[in-house]
One Martini backbone bead per residue (centre of mass of N, CA, C, O) as a GRO file, in nm:
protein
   64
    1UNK     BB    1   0.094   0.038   0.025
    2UNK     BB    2   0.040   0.359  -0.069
    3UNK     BB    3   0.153   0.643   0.025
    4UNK     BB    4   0.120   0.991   0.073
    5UNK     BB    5   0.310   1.227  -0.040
    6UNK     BB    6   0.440   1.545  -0.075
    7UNK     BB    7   0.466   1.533  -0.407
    8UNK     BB    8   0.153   1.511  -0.411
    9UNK     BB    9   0.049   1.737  -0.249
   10UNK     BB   10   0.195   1.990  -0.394
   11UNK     BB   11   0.094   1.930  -0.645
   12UNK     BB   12  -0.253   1.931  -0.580
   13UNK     BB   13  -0.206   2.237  -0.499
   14UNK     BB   14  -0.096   2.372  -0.760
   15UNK     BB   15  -0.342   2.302  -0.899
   16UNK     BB   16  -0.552   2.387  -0.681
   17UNK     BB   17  -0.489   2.708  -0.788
   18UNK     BB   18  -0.494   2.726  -1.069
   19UNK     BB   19  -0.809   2.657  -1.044
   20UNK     BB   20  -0.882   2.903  -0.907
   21UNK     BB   21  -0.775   3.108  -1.109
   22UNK     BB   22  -0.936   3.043  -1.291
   23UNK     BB   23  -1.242   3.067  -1.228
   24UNK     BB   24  -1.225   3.357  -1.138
   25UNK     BB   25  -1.186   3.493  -1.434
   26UNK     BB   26  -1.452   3.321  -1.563
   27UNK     BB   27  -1.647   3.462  -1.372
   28UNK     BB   28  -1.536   3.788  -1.414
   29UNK     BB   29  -1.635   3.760  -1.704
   30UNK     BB   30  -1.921   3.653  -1.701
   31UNK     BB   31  -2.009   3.939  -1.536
   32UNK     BB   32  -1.843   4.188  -1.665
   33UNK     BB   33  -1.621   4.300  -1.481
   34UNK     BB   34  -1.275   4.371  -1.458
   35UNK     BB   35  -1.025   4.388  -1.622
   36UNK     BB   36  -0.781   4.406  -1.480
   37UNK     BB   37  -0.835   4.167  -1.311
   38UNK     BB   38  -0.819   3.951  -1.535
   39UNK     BB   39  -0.544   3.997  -1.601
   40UNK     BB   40  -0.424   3.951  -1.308
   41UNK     BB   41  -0.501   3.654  -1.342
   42UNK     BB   42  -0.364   3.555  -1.579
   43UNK     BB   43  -0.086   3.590  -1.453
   44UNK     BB   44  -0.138   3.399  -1.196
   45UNK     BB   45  -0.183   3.173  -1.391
   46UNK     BB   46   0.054   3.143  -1.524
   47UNK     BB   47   0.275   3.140  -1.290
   48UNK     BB   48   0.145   2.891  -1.140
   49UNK     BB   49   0.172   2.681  -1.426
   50UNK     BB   50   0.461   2.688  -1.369
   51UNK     BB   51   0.502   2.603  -1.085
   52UNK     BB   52   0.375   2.320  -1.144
   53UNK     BB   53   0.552   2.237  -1.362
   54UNK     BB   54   0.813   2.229  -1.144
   55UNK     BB   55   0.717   2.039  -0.962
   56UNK     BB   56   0.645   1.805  -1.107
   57UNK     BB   57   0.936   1.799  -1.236
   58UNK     BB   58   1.069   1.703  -0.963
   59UNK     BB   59   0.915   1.509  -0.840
   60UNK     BB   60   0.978   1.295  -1.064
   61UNK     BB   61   1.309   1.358  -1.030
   62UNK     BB   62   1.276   1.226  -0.718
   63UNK     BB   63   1.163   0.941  -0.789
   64UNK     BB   64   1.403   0.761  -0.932
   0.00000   0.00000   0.00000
């Protein structure tokens, strides 16, 4: 049986926190918001994804 591990924990934050602010955007669209924070949002989806891809691949190369 395996244990449920860090790098397990860590990728699945990193996940939701992406689809948090995915969310929160696509919200924010949809009834019409504040274009500035719509930007402020995709930015920091982008930022989010590239953290989420470098956890990913830690992960991975550590998992050898």
């Amino acid at each position: 049986m395996h244990s449920i591990g860090w790098g397990n924990i860590l990728v699945a934050v990193a996940l939701g926190a992406v689809l948090f602010v995915l969310l929160a955007g696509i919200a924010n669209m949809a009834r019409g918001g504040n274009s500035n924070l719509s930007q402020t949002l995709m930015r920091w989806r982008v930022g989010l994804q590239f953290l989420a891809i470098l956890i990913i691949m830690g992960v991975l190369f550590f998992r050898r």
